[in-house]
GUFIKOL-892079 format. One line per 10 residues: number of its first residue (from 0); their letters; for each residue x, y, z of N, C-alpha, C. Coordinates in nm, 4 decimals, always signed. Example, Ala and Ser with C-alpha at 12.3 -4.5 7.8 and 13.67 -1.06 7.14 Angstrom:
// residues 2
0> as> +1.3190 -0.5690 +0.7800 +1.2300 -0.4500 +0.7800 +1.3200 -0.3300 +0.7800  +1.2850 -0.2250 +0.7080 +1.3670 -0.1060 +0.7140 +1.2900 +0.0030 +0.7870
// end
This chain:
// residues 149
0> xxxxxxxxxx> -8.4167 +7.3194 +0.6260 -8.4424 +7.2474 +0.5039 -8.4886 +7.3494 +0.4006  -8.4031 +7.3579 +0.2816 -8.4412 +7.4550 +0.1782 -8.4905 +7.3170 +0.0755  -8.6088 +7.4071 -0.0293 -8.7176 +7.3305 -0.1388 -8.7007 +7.4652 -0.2137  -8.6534 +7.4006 -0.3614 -8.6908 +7.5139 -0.4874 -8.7759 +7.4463 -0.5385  -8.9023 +7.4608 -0.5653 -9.0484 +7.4545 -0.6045 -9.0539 +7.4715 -0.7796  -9.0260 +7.3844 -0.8532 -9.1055 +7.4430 -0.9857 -9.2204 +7.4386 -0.9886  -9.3424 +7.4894 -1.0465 -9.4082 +7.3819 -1.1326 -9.4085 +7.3450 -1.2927  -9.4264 +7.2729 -1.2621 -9.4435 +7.1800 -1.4560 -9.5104 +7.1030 -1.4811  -9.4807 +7.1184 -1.6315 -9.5986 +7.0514 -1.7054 -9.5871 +6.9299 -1.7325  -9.4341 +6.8925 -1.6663 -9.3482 +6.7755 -1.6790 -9.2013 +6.7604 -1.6539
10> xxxxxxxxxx> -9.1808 +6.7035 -1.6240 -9.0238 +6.6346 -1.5397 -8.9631 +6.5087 -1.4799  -8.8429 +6.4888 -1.5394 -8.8059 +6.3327 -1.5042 -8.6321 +6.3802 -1.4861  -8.6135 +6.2411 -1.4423 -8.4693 +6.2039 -1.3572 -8.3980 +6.1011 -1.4663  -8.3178 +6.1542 -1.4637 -8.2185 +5.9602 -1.4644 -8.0780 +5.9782 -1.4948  -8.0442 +5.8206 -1.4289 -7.9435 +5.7741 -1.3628 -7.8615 +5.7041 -1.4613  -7.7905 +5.7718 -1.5216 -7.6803 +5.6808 -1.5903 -7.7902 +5.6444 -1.7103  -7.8351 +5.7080 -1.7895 -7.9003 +5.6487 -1.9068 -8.0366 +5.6751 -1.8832  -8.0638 +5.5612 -1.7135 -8.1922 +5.5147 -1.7137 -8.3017 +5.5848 -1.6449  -8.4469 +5.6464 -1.6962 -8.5215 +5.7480 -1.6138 -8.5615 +5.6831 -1.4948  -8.5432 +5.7220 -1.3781 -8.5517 +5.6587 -1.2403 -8.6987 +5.7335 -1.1589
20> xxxxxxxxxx> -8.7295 +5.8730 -1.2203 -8.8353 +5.9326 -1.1759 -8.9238 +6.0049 -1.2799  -9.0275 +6.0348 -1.3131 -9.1071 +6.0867 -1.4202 -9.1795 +6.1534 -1.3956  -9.2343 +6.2778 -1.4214 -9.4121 +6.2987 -1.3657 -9.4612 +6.4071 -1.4606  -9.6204 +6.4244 -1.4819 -9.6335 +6.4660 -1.6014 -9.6722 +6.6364 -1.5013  -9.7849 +6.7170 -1.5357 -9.7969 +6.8120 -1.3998 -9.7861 +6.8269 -1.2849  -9.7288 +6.8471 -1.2499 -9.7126 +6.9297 -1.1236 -9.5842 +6.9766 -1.0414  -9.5377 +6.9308 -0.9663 -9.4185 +7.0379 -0.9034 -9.2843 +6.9427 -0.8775  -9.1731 +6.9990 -0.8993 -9.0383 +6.9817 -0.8977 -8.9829 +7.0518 -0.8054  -8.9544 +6.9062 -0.7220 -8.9116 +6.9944 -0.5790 -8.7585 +6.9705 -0.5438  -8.6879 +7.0613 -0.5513 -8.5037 +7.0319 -0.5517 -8.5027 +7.0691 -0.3773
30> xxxxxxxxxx> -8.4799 +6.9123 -0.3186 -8.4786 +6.9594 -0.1623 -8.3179 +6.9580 -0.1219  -8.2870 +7.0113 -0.0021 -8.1483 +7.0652 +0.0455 -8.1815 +7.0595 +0.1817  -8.0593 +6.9482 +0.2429 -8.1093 +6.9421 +0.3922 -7.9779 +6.9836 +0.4783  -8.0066 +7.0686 +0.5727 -7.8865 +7.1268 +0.6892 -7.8674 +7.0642 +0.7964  -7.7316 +7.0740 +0.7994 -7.6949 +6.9942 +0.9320 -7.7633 +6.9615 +1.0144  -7.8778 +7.0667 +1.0411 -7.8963 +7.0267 +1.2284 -8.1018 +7.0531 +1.1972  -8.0835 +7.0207 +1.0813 -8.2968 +7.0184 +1.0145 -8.2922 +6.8467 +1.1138  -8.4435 +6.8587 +1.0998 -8.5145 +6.7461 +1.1669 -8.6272 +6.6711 +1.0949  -8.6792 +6.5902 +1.1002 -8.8033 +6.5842 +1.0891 -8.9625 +6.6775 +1.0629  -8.9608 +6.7579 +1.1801 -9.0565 +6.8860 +1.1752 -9.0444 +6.9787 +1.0580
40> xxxxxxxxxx> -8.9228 +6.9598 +1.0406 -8.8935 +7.0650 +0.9361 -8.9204 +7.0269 +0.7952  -8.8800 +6.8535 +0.7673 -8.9750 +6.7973 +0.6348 -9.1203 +6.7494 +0.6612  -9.1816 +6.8141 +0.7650 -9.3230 +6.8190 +0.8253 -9.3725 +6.9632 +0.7448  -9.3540 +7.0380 +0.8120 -9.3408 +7.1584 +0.7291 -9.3528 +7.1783 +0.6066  -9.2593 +7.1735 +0.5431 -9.2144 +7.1536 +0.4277 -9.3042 +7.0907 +0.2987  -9.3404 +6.9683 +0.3461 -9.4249 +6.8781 +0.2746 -9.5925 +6.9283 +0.2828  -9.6273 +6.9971 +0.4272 -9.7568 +7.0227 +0.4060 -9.7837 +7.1991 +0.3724  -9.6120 +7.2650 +0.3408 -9.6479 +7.3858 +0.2744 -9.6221 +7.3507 +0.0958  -9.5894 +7.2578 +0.1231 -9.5916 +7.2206 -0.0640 -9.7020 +7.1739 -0.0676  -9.7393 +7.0922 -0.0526 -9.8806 +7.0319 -0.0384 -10.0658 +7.1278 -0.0645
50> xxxxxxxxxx> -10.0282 +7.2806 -0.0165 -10.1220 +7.3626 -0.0024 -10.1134 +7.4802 -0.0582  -9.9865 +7.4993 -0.1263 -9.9320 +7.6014 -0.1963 -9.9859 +7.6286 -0.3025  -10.0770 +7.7339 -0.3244 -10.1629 +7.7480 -0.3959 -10.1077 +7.8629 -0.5144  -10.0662 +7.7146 -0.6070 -9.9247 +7.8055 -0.7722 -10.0230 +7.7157 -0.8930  -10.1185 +7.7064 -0.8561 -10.1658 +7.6150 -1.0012 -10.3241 +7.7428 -1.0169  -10.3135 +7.7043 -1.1695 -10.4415 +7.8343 -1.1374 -10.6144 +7.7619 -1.1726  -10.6788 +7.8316 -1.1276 -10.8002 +7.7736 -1.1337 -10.8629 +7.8178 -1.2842  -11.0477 +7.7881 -1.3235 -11.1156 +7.8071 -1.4029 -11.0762 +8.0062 -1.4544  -11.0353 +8.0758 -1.3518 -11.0534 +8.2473 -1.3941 -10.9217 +8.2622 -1.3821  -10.8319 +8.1834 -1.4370 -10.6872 +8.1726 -1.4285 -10.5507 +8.2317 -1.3452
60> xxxxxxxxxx> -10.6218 +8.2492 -1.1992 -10.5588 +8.2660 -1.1066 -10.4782 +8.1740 -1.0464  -10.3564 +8.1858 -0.9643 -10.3613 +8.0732 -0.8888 -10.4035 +8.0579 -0.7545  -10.5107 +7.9810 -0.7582 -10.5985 +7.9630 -0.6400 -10.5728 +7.7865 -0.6002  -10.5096 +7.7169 -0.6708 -10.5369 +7.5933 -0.6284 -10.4335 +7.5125 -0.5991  -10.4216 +7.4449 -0.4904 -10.2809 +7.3356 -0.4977 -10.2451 +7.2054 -0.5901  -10.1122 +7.1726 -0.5480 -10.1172 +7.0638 -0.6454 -10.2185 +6.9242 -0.5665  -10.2244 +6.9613 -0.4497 -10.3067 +6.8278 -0.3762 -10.4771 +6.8107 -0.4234  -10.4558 +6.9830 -0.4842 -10.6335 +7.0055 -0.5504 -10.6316 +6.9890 -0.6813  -10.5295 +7.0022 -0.7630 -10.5458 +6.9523 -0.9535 -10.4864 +6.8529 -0.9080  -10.4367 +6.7345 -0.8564 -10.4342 +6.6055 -0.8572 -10.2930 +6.5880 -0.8948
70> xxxxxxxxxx> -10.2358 +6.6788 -0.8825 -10.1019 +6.6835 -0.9408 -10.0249 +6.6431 -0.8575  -9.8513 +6.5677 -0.9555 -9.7662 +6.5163 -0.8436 -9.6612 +6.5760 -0.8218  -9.5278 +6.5156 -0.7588 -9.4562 +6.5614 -0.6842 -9.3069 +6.4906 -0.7436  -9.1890 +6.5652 -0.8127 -9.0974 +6.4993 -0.8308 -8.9929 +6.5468 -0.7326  -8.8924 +6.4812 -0.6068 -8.8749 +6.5014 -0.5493 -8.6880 +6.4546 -0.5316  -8.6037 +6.5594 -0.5348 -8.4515 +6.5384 -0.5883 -8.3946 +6.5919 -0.4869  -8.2937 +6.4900 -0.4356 -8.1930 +6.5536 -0.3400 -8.1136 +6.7224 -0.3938  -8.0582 +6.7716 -0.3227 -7.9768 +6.8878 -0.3869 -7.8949 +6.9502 -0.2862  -7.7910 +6.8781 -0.2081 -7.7351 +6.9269 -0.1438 -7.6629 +7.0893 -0.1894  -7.6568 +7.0998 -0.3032 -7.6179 +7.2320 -0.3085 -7.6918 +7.3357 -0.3090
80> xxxxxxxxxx> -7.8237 +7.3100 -0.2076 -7.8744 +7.4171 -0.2084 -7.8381 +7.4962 -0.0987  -7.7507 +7.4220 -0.0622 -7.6492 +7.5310 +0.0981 -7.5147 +7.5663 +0.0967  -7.4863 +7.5511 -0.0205 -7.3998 +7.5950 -0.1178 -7.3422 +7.7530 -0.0405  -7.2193 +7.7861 +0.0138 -7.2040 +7.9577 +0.0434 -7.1035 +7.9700 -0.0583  -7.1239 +8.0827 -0.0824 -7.0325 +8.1446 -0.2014 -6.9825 +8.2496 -0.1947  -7.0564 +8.2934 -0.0774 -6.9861 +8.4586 -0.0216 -6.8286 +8.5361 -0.0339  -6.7579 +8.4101 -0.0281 -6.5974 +8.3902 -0.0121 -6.5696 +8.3297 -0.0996  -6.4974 +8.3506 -0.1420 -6.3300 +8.3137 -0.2752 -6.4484 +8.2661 -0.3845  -6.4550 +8.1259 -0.4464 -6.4855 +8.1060 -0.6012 -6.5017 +7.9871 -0.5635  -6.4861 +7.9360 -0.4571 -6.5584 +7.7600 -0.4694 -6.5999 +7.7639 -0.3639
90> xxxxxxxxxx> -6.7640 +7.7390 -0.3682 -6.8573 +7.7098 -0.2593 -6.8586 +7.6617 -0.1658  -6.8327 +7.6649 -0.0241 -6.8645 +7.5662 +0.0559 -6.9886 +7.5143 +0.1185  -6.9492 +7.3550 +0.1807 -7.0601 +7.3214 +0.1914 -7.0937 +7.2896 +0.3515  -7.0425 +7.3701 +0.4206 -6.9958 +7.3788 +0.5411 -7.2069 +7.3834 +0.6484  -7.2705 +7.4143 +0.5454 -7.4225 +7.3660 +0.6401 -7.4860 +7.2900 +0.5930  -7.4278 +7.1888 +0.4912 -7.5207 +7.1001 +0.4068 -7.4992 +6.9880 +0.5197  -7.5937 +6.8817 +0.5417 -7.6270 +6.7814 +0.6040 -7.5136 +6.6864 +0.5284  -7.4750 +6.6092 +0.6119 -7.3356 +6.4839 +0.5394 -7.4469 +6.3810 +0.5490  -7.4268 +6.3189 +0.4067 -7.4909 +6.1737 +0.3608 -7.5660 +6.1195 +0.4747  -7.5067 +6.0658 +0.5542 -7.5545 +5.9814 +0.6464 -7.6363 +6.0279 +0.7602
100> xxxxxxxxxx> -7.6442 +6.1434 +0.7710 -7.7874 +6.2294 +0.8547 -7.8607 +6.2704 +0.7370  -7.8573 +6.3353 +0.6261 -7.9599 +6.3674 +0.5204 -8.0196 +6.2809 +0.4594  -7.9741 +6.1897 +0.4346 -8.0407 +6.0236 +0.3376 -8.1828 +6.0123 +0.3981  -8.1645 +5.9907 +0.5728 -8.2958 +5.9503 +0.6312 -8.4103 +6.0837 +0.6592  -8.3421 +6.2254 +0.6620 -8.4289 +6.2852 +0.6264 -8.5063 +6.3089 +0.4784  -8.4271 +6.2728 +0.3886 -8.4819 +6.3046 +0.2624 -8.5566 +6.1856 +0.2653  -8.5468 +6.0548 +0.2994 -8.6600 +5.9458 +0.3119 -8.7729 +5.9615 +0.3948  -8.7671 +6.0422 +0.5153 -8.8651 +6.1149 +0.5769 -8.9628 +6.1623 +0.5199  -8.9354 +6.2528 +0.4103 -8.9340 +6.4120 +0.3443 -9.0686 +6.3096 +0.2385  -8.9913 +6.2204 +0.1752 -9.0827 +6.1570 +0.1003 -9.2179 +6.0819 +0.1331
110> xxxxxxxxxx> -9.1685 +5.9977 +0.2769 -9.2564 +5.9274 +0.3012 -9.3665 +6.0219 +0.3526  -9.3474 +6.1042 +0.3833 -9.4455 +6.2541 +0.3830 -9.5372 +6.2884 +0.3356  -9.4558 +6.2884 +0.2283 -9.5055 +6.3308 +0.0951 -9.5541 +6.2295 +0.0232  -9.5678 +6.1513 +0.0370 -9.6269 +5.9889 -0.0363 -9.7658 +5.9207 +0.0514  -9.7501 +6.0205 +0.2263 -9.9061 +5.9926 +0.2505 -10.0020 +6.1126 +0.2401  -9.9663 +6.2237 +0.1809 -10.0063 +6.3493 +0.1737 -10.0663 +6.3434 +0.0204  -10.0188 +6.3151 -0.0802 -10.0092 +6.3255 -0.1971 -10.0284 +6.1929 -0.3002  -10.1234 +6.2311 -0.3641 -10.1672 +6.0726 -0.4847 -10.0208 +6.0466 -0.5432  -9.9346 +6.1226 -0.5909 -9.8282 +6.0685 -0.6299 -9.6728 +6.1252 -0.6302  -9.5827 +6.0649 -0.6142 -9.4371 +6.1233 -0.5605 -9.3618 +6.0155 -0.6569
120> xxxxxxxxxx> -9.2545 +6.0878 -0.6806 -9.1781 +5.9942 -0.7628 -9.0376 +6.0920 -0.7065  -8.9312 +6.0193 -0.7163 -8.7898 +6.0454 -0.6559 -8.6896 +6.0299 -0.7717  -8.5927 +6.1121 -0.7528 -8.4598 +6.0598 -0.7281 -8.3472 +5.9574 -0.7320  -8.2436 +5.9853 -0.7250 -8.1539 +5.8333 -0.6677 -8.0795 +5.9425 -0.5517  -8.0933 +5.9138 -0.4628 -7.9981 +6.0159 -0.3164 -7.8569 +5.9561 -0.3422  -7.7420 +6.0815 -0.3553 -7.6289 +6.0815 -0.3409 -7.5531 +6.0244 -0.5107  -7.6708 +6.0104 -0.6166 -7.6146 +5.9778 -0.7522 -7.5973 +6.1283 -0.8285  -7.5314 +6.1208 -0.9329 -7.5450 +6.1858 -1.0394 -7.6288 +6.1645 -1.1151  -7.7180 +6.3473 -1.1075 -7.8148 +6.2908 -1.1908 -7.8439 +6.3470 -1.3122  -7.9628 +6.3429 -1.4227 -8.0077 +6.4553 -1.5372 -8.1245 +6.4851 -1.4903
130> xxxxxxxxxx> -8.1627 +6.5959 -1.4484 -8.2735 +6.6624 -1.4205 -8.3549 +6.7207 -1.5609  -8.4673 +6.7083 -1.6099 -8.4904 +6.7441 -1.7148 -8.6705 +6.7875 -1.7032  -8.6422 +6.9449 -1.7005 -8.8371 +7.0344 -1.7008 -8.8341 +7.0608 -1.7977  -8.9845 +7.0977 -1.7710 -9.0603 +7.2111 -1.8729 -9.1371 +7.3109 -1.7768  -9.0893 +7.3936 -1.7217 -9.1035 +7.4800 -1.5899 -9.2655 +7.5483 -1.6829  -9.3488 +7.5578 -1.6268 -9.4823 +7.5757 -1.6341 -9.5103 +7.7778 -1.5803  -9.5094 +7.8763 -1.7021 -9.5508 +8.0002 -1.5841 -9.4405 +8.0822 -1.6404  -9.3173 +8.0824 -1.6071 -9.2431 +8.0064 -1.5615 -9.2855 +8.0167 -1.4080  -9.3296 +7.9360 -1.3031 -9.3214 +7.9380 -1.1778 -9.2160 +7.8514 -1.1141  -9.1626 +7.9246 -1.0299 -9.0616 +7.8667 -0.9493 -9.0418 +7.9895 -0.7970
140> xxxxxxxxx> -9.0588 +7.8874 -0.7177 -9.0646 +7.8928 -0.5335 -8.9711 +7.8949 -0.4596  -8.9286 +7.9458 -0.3420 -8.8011 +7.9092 -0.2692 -8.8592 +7.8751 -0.1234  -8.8788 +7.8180 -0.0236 -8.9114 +7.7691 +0.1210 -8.7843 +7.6885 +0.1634  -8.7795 +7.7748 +0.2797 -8.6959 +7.7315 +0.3984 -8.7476 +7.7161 +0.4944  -8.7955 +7.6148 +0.5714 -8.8009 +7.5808 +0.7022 -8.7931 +7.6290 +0.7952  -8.6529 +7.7279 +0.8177 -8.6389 +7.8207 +0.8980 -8.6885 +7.9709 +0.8638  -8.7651 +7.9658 +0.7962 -8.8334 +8.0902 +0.7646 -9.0029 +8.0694 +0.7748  -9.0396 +8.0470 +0.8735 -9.1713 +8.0254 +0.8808 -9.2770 +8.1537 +0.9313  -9.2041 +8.1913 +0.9704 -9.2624 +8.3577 +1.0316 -9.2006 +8.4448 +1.0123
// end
């Protein structure tokens, strides 16, 4: 399971017109799930976002998580984050999770993240969407699952 991490000062979703997700600080998380990820892995995932210490404190370091400034969580499918491109000019998607095994992990991923965290806001899984920041820093993260050590 790959997560590109913004943070911001703000970010919302929407679907055909209508904003479906909103949130004012804190982190924008573009998740990407692989064929053969599990559960453990949006275990992971959720409690290294959760503790990831990218927000900065009173001596303007970053010392603090978003679970410690109270900050939330906007949370967007992105199957192309397994995207290979190594070869020819159109990507394949040959380790991205197919709809119907990723849906229930990315509902996993959330419900995770929704008892971890004061607030989570989503997505529409498998729509077209408008993603729209204000990337904060600029900070922005990359975590993979399979990179834990």
């Amino acid at each position: 399971m790959r997560a590109v991490l913004q943070r911001v000062t703000r970010a919302s979703v929407r679907v055909e017109g209508e904003t479906v997700g909103e949130i004012a600080a804190g982190v924008l998380v573009l998740l990407g799930i692989a064929r053969d990820d599990t559960p453990e892995d949006a275990r992971y995932l959720v409690e290294k976002i959760a503790a990831l210490r990218i927000f900065e404190d009173a001596e303007g370091r970053m010392n603090l998580s978003v679970a410690e400034t109270g900050g939330a969580l906007l949370v967007v499918s992105q199957f192309t984050l397994y995207g290979d491109a190594r070869r020819g000019r159109r990507p394949s998607w040959i380790d991205a999770a197919a709809p119907e095994v990723a849906e229930p992990l990315y509902e996993f991923f959330v419900g995770a993240a929704q008892r971890t965290l004061a607030r989570v806001e989503t997505g529409s899984f498998r729509r077209t969407m408008e993603v729209e920041l204000t990337n904060d820093g600029p900070v922005t993260i990359l975590l993979d699952s399979r990179k834990q050590f």
